[in-house]
C-alpha positions as CSV (number, residue, x, y, z in Angstrom):
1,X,-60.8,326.2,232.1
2,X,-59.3,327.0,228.8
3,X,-56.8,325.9,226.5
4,X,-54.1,328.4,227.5
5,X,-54.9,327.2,231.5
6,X,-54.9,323.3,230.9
7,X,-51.4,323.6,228.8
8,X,-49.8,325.4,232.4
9,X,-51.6,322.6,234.5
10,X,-50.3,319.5,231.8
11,X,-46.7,321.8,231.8
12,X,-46.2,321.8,235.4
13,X,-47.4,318.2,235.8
14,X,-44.5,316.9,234.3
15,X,-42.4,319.3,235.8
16,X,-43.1,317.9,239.2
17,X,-43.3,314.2,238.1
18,X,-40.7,312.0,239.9
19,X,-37.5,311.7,236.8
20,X,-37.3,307.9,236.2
21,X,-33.8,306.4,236.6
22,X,-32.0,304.3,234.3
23,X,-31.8,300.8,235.3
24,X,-27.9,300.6,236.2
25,X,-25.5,297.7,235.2
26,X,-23.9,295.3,237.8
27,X,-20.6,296.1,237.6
28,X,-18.3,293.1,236.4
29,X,-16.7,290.8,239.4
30,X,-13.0,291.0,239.6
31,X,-13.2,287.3,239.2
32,X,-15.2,287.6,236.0
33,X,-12.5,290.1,234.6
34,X,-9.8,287.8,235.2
35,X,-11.5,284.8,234.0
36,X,-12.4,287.4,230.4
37,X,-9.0,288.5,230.4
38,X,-7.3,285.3,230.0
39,X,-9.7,283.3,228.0
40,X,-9.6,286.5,225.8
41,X,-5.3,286.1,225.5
42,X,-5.7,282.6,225.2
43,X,-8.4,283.0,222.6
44,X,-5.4,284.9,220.8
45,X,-2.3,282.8,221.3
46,X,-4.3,280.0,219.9
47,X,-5.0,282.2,216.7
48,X,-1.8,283.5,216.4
49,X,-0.5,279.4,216.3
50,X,-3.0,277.9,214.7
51,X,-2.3,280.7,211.8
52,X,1.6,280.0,211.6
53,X,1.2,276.2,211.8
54,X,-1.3,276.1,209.1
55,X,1.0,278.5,206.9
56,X,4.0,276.2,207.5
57,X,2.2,272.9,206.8
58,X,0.9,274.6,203.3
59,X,4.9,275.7,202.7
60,X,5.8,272.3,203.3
61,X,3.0,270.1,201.4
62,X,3.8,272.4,198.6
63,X,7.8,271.8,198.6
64,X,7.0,268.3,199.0
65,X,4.8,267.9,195.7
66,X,7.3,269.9,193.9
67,X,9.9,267.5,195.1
68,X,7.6,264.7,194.3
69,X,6.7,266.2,190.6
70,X,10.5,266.3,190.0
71,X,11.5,262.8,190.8
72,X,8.6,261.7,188.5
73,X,9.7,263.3,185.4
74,X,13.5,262.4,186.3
75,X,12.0,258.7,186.5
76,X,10.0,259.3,183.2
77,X,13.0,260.9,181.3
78,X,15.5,257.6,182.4
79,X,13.0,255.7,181.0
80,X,12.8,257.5,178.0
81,X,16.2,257.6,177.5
82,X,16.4,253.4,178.6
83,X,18.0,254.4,181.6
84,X,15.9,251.2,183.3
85,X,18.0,250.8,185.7
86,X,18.8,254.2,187.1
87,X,14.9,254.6,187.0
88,X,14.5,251.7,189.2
89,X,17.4,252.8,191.9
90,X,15.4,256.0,192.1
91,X,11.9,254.6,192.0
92,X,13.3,252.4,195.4
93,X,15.3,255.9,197.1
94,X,11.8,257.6,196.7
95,X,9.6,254.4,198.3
96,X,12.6,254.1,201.1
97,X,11.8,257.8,202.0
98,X,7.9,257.8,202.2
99,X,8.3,254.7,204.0
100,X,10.7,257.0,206.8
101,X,8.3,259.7,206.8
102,X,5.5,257.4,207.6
103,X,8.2,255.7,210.2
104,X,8.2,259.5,211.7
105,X,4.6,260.1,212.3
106,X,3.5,257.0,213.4
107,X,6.6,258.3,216.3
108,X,4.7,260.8,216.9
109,X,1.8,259.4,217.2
110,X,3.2,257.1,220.0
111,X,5.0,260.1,221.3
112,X,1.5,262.3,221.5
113,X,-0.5,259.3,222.8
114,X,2.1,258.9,226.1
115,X,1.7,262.4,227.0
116,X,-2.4,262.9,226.1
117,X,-2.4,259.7,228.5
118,X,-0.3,262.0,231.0
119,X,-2.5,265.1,230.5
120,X,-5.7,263.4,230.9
121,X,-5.9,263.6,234.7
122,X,-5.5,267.6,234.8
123,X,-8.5,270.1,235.3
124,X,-7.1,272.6,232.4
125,X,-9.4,275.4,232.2
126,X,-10.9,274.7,228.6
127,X,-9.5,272.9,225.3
128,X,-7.7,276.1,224.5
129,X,-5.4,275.6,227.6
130,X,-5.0,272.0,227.3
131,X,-4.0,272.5,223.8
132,X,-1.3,275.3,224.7
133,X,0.1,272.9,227.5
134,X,0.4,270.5,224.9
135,X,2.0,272.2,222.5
136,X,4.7,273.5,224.8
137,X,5.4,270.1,226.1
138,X,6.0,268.1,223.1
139,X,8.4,270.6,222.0
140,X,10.5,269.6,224.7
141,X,10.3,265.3,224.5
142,X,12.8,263.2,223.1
143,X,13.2,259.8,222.5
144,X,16.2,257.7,224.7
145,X,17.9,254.6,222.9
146,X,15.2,252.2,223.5
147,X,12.8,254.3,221.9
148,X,10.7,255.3,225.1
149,X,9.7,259.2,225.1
150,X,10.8,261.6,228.1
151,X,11.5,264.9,228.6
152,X,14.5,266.4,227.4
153,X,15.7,266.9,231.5
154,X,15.8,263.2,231.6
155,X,12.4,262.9,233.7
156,X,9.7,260.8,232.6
157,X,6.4,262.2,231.0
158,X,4.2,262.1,233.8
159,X,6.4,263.1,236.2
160,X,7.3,266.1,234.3
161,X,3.4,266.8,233.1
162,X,3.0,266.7,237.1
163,X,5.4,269.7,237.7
164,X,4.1,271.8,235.1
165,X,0.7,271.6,237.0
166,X,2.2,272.5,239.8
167,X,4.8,275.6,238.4
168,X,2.8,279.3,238.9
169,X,4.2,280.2,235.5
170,X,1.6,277.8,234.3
171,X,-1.2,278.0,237.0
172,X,-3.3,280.1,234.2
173,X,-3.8,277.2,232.4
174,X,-5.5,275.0,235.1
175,X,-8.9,275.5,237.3
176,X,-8.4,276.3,240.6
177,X,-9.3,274.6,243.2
178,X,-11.8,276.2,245.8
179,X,-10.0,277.4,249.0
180,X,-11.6,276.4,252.5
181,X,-8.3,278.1,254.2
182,X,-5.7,280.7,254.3
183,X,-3.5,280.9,250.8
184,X,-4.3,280.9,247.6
185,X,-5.8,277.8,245.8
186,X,-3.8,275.3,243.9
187,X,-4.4,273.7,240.1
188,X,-7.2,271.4,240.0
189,X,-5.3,269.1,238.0
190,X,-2.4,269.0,240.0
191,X,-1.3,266.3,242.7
192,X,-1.8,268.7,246.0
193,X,2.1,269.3,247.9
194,X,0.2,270.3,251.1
195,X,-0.1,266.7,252.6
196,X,2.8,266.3,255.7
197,X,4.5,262.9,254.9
198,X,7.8,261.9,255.2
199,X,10.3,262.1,251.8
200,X,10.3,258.5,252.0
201,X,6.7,257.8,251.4
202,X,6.6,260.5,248.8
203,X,6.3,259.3,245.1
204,X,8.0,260.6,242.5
205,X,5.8,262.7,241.2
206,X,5.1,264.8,244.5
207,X,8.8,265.1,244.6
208,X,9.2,267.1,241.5
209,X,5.6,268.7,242.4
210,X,7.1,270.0,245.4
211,X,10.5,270.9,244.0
212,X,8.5,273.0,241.2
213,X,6.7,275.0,244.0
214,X,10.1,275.6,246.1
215,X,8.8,273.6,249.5
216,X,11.5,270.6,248.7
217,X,12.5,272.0,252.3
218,X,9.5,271.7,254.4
219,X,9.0,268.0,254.5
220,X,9.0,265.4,257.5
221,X,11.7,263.0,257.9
């Protein structure tokens, strides 16, 4: 055979050689979308508020030392000048406010430690959710005349923390429960509303669960 013949034979060869397929990619579960799409916003959000909150605490730490730099050299110059006495009025006004400010945070320290207590017991989806929940809440508690934090509706923390778990506006936040029947699932976190009791054996907290979700009607007497 000669050269001219074995290039034809080696030439139709691979011509007739089966084409190999690419390997093809499982396509993406709706499920696996969703779960993308939302820690992806979420990812965001958290950016976007971790960015302005850093910003404003660098805007206020910096008007606070120029404050601070001020009432020094106004204490210095009365000094100076023999002013002792004037010094000393504005060496106490200055103490009395950092000891307010400390007053304030260790507030809110009590004030974050009630509703961290109240968040514990939900399945959030990740910290990112928890923290977003979190935020958004504290926002909205206020202190009554004994000192005691609520919400600003006049319900109590975990009563409150309860119905956001169970609002739809907020179901993003919280794992959802696996469903065995017909309907859609509920937060993990959440105390469930789909027990039959009467109102009167209800607590307080399924109460305004229910009420969130719009079923206040559908109970046993």
């Amino acid at each position: 055979m000669t050269d001219n013949e074995t290039t034809v034979v080696e030439n139709e060869a691979v011509e007739t050689a089966a084409p190999v397929e690419a390997p093809v990619a499982a396509e993406p579960k709706p499920a696996d979308d969703v779960e993308s799409i939302v820690a992806e916003r979420l990812a965001q959000m958290k950016e976007n508020m971790n960015r302005m909150s850093k910003e404003r605490d660098e805007a206020l730490k910096l008007k606070a030392e120029m404050e601070q730099a001020k009432k020094d050299a106004d204490i210095s110059r009365m000094k100076e000048e023999g002013k002792l006495q004037e010094a000393l009025e504005l060496e106490v006004a200055d103490l009395k406010a950092k000891l307010g400010v400390y007053e304030v945070e260790t507030t809110k320290l009590r004030r974050d430690g009630v509703l961290n207590d109240a968040l514990a017991g939900m399945e959030f989806r990740n910290d990112k959710s928890r923290d977003m929940a979190r935020r958004e809440i504290v926002d909205q508690l206020v202190q009554d005349e004994s000192g005691a934090w609520k919400h600003n509706s006049g319900s109590n923390i975990n009563d409150y923390v309860a119905a956001y778990a169970q609002s739809d506006d907020n179901s993003f936040l919280f794992r959802v429960k696996s469903n065995t029947g017909a309907g859609s699932g509920s937060p993990a976190g959440a105390p469930s509303t789909d027990v039959s009791k009467a109102i009167g054996d209800m607590s307080t907290q399924e109460i305004l669960a229910l009420a969130a979700k719009g079923k206040l009607g559908s109970y046993n007497y």
